[in-house]
N, C-alpha and C positions, 0 to 999 in steps of 0.2 A: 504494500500500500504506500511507504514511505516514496519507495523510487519511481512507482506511479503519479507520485502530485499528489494522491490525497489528503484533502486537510485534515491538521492530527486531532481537531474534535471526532470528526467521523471515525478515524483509528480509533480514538478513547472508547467509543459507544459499538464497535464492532471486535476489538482487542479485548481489552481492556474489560471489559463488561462481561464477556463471555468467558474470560478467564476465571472473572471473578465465581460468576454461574460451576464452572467446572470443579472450582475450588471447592466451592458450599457444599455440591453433590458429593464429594470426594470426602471432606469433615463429615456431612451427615452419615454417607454409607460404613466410609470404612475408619471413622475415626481422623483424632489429630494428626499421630504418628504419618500416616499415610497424607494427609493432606499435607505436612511440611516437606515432606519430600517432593512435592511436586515443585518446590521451591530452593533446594538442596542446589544443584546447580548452576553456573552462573551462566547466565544465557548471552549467546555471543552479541555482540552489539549491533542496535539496529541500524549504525551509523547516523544516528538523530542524538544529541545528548538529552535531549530532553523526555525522548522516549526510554532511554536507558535508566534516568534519571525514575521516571514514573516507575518503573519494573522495579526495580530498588525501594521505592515508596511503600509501593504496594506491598513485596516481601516483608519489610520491618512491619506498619498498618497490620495484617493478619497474623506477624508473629508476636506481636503486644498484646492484639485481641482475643489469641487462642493460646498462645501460654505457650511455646514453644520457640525454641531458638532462634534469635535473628541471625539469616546466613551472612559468612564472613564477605562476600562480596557483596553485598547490599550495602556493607559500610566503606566501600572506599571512594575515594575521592573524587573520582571519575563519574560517581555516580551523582554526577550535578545537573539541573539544566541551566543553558547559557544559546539565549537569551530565557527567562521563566517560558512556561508554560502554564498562559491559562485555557484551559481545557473546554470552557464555553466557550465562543466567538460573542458571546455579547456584550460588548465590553463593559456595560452599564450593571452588569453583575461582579463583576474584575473585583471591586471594595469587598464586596460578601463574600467570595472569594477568599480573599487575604485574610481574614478574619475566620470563616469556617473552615478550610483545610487543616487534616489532621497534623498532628506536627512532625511526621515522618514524612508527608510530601513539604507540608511548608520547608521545610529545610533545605531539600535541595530544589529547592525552586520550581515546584510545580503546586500549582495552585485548582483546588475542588472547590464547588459549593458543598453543602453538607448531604444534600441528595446524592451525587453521584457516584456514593458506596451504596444506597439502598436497593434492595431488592425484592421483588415482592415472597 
């Protein structure tokens, strides 16, 4: 999608969203253990820092909320976005943003509203 042009909200809400769904189903069926491993490895880089940046987000985010180890490459330094990423295009949300992102994305520079972890 990246080398394609598409814009990375659309990535967020077709990546990003479905991993999330993958992850849930993987915690519910077979447990944490199995759902952190889906996160064990450090996934090669999308050549976007701010996409890399988000994957790193999201790893710590689910490893705070489910009680299991943050992987060691989620915390390195590479794991930044430059320029941020905010993940709506509406920039008039951008403030709410800064403000409701969890502070594993606020950090390295990707910014959520509070909705865009919920799922139904």
């Amino acid at each position: 999608m990246i080398e394609g042009g598409e814009r990375l909200s659309r990535l967020w809400r077709y990546v990003f969203v479905q991993m999330l769904d993958d992850y849930s189903s993987v915690l519910h069926h077979a447990g944490v253990t199995a759902a952190a491993r889906m996160w064990a490895t450090d996934p090669k880089s999308t050549g976007d820092s701010r996409v890399d940046a988000a994957f790193a987000a999201m790893a710590e985010y689910l490893a705070r909320r489910d009680g299991w180890q943050v992987p060691s490459w989620a915390r390195l330094p590479k794991r930044e976005a430059w320029p941020w990423w905010f993940v709506t295009d509406l920039r008039g949300l951008h403030p709410r943003a800064l403000v409701e992102s969890p502070s594993s994305f606020r950090r390295r520079g990707v910014f959520i509203t509070s909705g865009a972890l919920d799922r139904a």
